[in-house]
C-alpha positions as CSV (number, residue, x, y, z in Angstrom):
1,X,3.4,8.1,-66.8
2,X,1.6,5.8,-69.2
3,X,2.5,5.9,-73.0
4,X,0.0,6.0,-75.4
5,X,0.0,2.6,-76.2
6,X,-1.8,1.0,-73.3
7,X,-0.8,-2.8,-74.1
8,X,3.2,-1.7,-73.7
9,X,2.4,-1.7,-69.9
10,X,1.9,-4.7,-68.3
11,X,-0.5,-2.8,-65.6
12,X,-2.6,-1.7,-68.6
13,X,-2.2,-5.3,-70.6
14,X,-5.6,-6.6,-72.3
15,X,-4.7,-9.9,-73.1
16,X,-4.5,-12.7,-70.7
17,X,-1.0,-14.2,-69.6
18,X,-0.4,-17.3,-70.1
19,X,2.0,-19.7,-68.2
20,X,3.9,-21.8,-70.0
21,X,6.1,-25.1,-69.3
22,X,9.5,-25.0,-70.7
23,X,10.4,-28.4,-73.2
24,X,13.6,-29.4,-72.4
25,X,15.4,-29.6,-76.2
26,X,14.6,-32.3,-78.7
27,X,11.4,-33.5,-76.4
28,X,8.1,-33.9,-78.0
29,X,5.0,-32.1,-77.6
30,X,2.4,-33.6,-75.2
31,X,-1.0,-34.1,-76.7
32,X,-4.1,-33.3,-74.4
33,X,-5.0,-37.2,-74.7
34,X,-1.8,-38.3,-73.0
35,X,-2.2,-36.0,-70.3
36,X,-5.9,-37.3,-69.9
37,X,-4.6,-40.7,-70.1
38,X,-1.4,-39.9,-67.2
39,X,-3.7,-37.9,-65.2
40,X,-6.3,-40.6,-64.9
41,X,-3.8,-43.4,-64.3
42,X,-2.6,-41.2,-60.9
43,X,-6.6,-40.5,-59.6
44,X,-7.2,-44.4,-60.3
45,X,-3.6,-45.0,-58.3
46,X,-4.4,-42.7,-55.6
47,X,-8.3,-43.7,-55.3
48,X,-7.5,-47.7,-55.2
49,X,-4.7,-47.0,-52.6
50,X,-6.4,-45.1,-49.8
51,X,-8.8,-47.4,-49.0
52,X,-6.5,-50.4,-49.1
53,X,-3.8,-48.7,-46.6
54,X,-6.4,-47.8,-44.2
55,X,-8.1,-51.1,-44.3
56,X,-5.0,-53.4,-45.1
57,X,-3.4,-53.4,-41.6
58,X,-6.9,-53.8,-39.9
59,X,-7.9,-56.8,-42.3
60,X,-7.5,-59.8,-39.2
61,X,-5.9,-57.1,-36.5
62,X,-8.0,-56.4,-33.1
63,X,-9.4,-53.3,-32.3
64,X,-6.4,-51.4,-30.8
65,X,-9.7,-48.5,-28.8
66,X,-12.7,-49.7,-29.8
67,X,-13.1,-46.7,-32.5
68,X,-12.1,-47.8,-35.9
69,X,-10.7,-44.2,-37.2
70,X,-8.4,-43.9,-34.2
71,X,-7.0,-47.4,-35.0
72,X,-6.5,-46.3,-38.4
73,X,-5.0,-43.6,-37.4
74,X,-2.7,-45.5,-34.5
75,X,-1.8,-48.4,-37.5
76,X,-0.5,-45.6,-40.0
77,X,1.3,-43.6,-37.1
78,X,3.4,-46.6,-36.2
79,X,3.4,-47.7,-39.6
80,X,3.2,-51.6,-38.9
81,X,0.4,-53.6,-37.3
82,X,0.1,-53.1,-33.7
83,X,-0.8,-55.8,-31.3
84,X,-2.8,-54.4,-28.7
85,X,-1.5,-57.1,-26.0
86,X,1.9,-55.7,-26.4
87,X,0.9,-51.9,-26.5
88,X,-0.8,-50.5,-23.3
89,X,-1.4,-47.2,-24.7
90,X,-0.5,-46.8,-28.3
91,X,-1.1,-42.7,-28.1
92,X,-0.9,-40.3,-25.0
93,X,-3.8,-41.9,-22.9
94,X,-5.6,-43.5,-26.1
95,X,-7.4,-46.0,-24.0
96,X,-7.9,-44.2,-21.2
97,X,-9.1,-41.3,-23.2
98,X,-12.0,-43.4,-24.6
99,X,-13.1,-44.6,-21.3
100,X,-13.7,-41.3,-19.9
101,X,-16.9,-39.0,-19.7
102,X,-17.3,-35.5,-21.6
103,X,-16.2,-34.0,-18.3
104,X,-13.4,-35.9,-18.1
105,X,-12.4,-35.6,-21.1
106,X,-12.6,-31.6,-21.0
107,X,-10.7,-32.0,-17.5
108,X,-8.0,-33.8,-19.2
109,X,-7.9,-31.1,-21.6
110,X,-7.4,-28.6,-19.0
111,X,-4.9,-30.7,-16.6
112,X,-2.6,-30.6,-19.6
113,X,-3.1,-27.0,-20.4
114,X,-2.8,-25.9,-16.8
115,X,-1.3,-28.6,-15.1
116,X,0.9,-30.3,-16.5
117,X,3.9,-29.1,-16.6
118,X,4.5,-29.1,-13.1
119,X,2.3,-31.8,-11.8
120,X,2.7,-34.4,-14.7
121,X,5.0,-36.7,-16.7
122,X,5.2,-33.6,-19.3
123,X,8.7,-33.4,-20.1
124,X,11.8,-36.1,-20.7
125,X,12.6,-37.5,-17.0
126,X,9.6,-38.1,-14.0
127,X,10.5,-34.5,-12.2
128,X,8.1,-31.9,-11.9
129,X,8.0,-29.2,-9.8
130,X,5.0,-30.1,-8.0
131,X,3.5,-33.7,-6.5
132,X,2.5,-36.1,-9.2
133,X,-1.3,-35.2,-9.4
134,X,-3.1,-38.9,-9.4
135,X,-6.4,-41.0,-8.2
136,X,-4.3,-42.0,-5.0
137,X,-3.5,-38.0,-4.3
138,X,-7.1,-36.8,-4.8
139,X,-9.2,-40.2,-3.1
140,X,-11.1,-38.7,-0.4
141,X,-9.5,-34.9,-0.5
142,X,-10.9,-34.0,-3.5
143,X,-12.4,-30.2,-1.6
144,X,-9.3,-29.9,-0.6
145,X,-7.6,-30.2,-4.3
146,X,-10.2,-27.9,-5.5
147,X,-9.0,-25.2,-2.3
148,X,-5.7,-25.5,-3.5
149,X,-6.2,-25.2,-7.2
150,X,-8.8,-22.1,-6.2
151,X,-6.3,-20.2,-4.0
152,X,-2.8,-21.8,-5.0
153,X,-0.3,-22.2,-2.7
154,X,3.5,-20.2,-1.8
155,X,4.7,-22.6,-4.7
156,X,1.5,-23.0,-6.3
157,X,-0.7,-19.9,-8.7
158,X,-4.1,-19.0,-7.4
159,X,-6.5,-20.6,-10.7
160,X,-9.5,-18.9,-9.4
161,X,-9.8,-16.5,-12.0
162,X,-8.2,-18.5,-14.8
163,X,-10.9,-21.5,-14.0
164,X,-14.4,-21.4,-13.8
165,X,-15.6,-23.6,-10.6
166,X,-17.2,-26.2,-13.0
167,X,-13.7,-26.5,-15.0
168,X,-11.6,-27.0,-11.6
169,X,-14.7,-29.5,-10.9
170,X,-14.0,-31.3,-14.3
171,X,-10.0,-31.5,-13.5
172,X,-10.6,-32.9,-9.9
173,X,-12.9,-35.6,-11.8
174,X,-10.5,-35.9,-14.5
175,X,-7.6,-37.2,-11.6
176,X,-9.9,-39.5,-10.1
177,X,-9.3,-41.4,-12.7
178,X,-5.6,-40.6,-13.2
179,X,-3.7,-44.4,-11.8
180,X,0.1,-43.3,-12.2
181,X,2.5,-41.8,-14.9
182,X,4.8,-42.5,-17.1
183,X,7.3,-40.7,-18.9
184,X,6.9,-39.0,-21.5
185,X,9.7,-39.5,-23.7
């Protein structure tokens, strides 16, 4: 029950609280024009050295993909300049990615959602529980690979009502363009 004094309660409390820092002993108070000064010092810090990491490792370096924000993104990852003669494929498929169409794309998407795990190089050694799932395996056989990914097999789930006919489409497209694996790890 509440007390006749409704500031005793700090439910009932009028006044604004106020955080405070503690001042370690013998210190002396900060003025308002220190902070200013400290805080601006950090934002000109901050704003002079985001531009100059992103743009300092691709001052004189080759396009690693042809798309300047994913070889920012590839330089900063590996944290060095990268040589794009001595990296094939910097990220999971980075050049293959950007060579694909928005179909493929999406049926890449949906291989490594679906697929993957037991028909790619998905985990630490080249075993999967299913055949390696490439260009050479779907050349020529590709309403066959769509039958088999409609209806699954003894081994295999039936996708036919996890996959839309245009998305099993997309995949099939997607491994046309699939030349080998590697490992993943």
């Amino acid at each position: 029950m509440h007390s006749m004094n409704p500031g005793a309660h700090l439910c009932c409390r009028r006044t604004p609280v106020v955080a405070r820092a503690v001042r370690p002993a013998g210190a002396a108070p900060v003025s308002p024009a220190h902070l200013r000064r400290a805080l601006g010092a950090v934002l000109l810090l901050v704003a002079w050295g985001i531009p100059s990491l992103a743009g300092a490792q691709q001052a004189g370096s080759p396009s690693l993909t042809g798309d300047p924000a994913i070889d920012a993104w590839v330089r900063t990852t590996f944290g060095q300049p990268v040589d794009p003669e001595t990296l094939d494929d910097p990220v999971w498929g980075t050049k293959t990615l950007l060579a694909l169409t928005e179909a493929q794309l999406e049926g890449a998407r949906l291989f490594m959602q679906r697929c993957n795990v037991c028909h790619g190089a998905a985990m630490n050694s080249m075993d999967a529980y299913g055949p390696f799932l490439t260009k050479q395996r779907v050349d020529g056989r590709a309403d066959q690979v769509r039958q088999v990914i409609m209806d699954g097999t003894e081994r295999m789930p039936a996708f036919k009502y996890g996959l839309q006919p245009a998305q099993i489409d997309m995949i099939v497209d997607y491994l046309g363009t699939v030349e080998a694996y590697e490992p993943a790890y």
